[in-house]
ROTORVEX-751143 format. One record per residue: residue in three letters; y negated, z negated, x of N, C-alpha, C, O in turn. Coordinates in Angstrom, 3 decimals, padded with zeros to 6 digits. Layout:
N
+--------+----------+----------+----------+----------+----------+----------+----------+----------+----------+----------+----------+----------+
: marvex :      nc2 :      nc3 :      nc1 :     cac2 :     cac3 :     cac1 :      cc2 :      cc3 :      cc1 :      oc2 :      oc3 :      oc1 :
+--------+----------+----------+----------+----------+----------+----------+----------+----------+----------+----------+----------+----------+
:    ala :        Y :        Z :        X :        Y :        Z :        X :        Y :        Z :        X :        Y :        Z :        X :
...
+--------+----------+----------+----------+----------+----------+----------+----------+----------+----------+----------+----------+----------+
//
This chain:
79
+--------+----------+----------+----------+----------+----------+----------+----------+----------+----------+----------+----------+----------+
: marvex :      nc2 :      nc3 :      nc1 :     cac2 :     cac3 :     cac1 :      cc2 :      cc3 :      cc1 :      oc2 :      oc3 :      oc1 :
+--------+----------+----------+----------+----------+----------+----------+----------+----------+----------+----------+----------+----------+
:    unk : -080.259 : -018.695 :  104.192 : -081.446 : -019.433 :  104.545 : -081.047 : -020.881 :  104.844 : -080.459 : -021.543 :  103.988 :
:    unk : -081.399 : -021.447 :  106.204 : -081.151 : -022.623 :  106.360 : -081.598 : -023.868 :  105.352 : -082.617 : -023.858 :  104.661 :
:    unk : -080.930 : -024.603 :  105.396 : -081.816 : -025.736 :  104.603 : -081.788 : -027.289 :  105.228 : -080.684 : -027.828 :  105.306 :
:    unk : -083.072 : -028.082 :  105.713 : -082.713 : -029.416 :  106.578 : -083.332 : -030.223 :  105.338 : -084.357 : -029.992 :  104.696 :
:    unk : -082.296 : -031.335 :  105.196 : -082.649 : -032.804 :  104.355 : -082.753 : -033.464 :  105.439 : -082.155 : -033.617 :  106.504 :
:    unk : -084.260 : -034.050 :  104.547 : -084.772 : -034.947 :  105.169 : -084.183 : -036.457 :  105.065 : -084.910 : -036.944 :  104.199 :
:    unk : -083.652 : -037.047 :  105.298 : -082.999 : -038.645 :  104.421 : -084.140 : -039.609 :  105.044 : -084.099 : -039.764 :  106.264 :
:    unk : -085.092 : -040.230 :  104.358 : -085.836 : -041.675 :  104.518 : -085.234 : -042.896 :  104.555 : -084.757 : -043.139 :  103.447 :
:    unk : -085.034 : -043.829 :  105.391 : -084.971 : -045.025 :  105.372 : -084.935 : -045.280 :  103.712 : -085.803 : -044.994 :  102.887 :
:    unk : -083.655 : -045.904 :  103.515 : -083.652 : -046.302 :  102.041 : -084.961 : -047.506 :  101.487 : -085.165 : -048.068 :  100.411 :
:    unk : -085.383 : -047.521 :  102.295 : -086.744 : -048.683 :  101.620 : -087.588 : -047.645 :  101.506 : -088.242 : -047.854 :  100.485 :
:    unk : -087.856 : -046.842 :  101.905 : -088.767 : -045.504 :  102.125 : -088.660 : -044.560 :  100.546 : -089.726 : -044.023 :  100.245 :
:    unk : -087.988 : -044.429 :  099.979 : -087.129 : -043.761 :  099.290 : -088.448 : -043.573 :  098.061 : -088.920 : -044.707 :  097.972 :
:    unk : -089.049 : -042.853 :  097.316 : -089.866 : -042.817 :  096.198 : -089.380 : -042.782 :  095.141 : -088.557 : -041.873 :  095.040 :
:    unk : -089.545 : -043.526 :  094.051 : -088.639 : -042.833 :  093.150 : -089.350 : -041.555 :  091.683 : -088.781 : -041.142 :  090.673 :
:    unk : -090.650 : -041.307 :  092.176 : -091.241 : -040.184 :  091.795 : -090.829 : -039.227 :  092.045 : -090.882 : -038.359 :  091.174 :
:    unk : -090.271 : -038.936 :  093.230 : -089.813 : -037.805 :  094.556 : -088.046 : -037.756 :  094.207 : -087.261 : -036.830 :  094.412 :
:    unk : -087.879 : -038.658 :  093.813 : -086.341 : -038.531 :  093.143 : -086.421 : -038.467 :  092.253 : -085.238 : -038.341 :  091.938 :
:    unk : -087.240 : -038.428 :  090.910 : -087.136 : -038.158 :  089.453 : -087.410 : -036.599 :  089.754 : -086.621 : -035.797 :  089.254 :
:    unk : -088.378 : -036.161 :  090.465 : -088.635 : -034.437 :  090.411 : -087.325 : -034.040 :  091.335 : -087.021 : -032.852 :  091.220 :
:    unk : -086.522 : -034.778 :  092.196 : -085.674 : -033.645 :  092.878 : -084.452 : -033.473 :  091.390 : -084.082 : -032.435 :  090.842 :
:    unk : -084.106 : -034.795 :  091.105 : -083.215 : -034.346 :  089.773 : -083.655 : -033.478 :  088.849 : -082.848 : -032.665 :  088.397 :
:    unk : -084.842 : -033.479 :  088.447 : -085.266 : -032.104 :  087.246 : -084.986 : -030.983 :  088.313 : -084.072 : -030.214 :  088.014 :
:    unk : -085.739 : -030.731 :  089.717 : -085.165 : -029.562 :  090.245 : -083.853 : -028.992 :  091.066 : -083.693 : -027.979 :  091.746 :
:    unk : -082.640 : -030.520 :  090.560 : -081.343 : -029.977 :  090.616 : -081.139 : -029.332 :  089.197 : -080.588 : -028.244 :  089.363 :
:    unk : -081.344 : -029.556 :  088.008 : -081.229 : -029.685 :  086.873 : -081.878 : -028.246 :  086.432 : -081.317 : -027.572 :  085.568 :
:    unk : -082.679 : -027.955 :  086.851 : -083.769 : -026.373 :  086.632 : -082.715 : -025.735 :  087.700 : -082.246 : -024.615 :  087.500 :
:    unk : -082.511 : -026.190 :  088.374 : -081.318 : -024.773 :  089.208 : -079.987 : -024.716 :  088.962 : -079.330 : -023.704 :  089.207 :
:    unk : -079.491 : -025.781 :  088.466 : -077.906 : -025.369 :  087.706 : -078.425 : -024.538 :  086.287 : -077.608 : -023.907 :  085.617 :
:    unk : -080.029 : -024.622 :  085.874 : -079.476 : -024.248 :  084.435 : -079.442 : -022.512 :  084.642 : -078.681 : -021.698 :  084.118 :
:    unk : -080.858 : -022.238 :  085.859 : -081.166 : -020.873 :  086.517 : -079.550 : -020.217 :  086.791 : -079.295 : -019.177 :  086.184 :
:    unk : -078.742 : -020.661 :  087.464 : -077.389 : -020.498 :  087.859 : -076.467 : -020.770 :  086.573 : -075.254 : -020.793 :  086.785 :
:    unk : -076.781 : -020.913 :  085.664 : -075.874 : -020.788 :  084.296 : -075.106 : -022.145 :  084.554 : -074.328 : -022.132 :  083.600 :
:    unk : -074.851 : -023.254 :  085.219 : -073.985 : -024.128 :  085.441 : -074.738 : -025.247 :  084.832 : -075.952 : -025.375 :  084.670 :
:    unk : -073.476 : -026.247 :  084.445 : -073.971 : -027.090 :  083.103 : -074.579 : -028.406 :  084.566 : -074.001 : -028.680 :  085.617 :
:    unk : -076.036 : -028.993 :  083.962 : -076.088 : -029.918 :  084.732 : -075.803 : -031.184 :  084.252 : -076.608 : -031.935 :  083.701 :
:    unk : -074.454 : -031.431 :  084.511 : -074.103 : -033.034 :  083.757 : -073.305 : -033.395 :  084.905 : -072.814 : -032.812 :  085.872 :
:    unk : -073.353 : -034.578 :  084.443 : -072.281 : -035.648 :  084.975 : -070.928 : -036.064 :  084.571 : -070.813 : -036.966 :  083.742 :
:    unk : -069.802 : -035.443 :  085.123 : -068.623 : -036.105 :  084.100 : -068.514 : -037.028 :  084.395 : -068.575 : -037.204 :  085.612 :
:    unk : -068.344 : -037.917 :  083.740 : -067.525 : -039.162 :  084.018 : -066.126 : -039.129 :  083.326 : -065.855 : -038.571 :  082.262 :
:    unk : -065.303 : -039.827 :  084.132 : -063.985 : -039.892 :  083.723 : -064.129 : -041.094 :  083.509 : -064.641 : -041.873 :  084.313 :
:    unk : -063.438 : -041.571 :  081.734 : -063.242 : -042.711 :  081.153 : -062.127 : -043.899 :  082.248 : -061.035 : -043.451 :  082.600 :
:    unk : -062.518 : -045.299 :  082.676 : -061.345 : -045.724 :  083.330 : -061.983 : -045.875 :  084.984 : -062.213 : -046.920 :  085.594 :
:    unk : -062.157 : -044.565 :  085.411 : -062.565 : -044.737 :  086.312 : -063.574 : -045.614 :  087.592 : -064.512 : -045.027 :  088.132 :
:    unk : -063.291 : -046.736 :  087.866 : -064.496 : -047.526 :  088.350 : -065.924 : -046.619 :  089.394 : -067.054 : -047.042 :  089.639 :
:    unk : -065.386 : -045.514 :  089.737 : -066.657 : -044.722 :  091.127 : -066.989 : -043.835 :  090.058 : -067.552 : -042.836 :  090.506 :
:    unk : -066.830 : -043.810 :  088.559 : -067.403 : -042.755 :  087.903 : -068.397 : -043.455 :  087.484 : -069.274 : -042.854 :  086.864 :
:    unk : -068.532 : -044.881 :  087.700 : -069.641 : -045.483 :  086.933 : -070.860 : -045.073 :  086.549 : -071.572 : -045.001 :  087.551 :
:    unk : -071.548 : -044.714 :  085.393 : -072.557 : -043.960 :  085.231 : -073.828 : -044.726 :  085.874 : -074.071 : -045.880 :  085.522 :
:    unk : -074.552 : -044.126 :  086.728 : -075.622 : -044.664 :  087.338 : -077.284 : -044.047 :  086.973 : -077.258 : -043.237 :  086.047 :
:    unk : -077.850 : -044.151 :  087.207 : -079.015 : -043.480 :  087.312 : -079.554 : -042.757 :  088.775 : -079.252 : -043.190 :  089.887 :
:    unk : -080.376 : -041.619 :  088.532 : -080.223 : -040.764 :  089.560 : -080.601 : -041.513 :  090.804 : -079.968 : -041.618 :  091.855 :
:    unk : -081.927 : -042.082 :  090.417 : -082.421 : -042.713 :  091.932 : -081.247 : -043.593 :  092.539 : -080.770 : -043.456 :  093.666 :
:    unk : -080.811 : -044.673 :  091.422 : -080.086 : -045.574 :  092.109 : -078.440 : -045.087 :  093.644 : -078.013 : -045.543 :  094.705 :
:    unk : -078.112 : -043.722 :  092.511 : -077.049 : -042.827 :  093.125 : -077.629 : -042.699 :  094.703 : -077.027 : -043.156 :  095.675 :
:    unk : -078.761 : -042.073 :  094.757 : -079.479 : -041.311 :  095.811 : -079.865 : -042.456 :  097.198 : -079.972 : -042.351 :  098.419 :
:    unk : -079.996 : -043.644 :  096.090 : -080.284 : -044.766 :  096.896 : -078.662 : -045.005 :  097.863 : -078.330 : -044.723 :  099.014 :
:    unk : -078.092 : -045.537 :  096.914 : -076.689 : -045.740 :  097.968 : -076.189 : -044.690 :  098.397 : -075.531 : -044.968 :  099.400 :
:    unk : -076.141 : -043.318 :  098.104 : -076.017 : -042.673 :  099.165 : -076.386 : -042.762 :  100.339 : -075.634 : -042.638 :  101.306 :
:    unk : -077.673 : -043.005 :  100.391 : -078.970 : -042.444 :  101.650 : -078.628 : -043.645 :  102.471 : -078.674 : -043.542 :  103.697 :
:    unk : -078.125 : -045.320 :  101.637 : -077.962 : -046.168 :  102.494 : -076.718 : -045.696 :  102.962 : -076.870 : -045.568 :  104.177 :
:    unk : -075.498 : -045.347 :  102.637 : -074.321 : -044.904 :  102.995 : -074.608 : -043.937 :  104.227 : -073.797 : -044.118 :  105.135 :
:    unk : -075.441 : -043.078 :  104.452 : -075.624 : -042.239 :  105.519 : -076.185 : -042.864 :  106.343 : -075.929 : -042.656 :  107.529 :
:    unk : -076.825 : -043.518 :  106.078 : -077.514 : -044.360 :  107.168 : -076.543 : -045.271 :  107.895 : -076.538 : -045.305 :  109.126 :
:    unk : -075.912 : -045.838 :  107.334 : -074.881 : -046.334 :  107.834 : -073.802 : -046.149 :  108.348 : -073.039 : -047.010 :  108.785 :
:    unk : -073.590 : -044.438 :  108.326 : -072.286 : -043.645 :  109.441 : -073.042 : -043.244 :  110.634 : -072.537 : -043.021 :  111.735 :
:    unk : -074.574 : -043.152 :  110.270 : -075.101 : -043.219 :  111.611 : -075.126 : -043.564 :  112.714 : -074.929 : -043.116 :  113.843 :
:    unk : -075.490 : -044.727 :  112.073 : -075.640 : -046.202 :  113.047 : -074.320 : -046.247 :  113.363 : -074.203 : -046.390 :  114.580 :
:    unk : -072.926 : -046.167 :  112.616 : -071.491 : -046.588 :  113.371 : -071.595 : -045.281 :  114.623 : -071.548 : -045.557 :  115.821 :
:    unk : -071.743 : -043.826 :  114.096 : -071.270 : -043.068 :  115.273 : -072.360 : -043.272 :  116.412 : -072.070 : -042.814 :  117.517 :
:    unk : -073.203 : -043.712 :  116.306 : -074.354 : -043.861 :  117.372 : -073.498 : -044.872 :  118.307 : -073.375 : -044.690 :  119.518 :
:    unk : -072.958 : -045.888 :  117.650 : -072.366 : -046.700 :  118.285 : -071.032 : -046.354 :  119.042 : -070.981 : -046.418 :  120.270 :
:    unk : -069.774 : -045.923 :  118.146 : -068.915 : -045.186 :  119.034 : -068.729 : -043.863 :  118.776 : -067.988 : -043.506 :  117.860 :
:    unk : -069.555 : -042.766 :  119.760 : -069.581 : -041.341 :  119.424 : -067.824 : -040.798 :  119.180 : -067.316 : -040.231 :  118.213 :
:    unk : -067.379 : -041.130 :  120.142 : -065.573 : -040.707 :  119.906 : -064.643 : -041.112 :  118.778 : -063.440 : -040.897 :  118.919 :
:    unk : -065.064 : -041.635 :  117.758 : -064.450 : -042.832 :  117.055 : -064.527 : -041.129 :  116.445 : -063.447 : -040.673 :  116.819 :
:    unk : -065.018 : -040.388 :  115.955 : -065.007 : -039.303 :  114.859 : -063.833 : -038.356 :  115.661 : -063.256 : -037.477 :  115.020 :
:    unk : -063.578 : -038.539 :  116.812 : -062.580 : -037.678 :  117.619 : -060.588 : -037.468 :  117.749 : -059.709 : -036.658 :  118.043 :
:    unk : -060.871 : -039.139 :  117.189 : -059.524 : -039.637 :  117.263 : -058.258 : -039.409 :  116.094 : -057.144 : -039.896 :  116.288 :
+--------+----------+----------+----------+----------+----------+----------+----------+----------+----------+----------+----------+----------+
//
């Protein structure tokens, strides 16, 4: 079954709508027997423990922002 994410403009972003998508990542690892945690590795600076929205936030800005580069040079992903 296909599945399309939607990504909002990170100002757009709810963070009601991201507290329920984490409980319903969290209700489907537990459905799937898989532990829903976060490791963090001690030391590590990108393991930094965050909170969900904030994660979701710089992601969504992070995508937004390979956008905008390949919009700009489509071939740059070619080379």
């Amino acid at each position: 079954m296909p599945v399309t994410i939607i990504r909002p403009k990170p100002e757009e972003l709810d963070p009601v709508k991201v507290r329920i998508l984490g409980q319903a990542i969290i209700d489907t690892c537990i459905a799937a027997g898989v532990k829903p945690e976060r490791v963090v590795r001690p030391g590590h600076p990108e393991d930094e423990p965050k909170d969900f929205f904030q994660q979701v936030y710089e992601d969504n800005v992070a995508w937004h922002e390979r956008q905008k580069n390949k919009s700009k040079d489509p071939d740059k992903d070619k080379k």
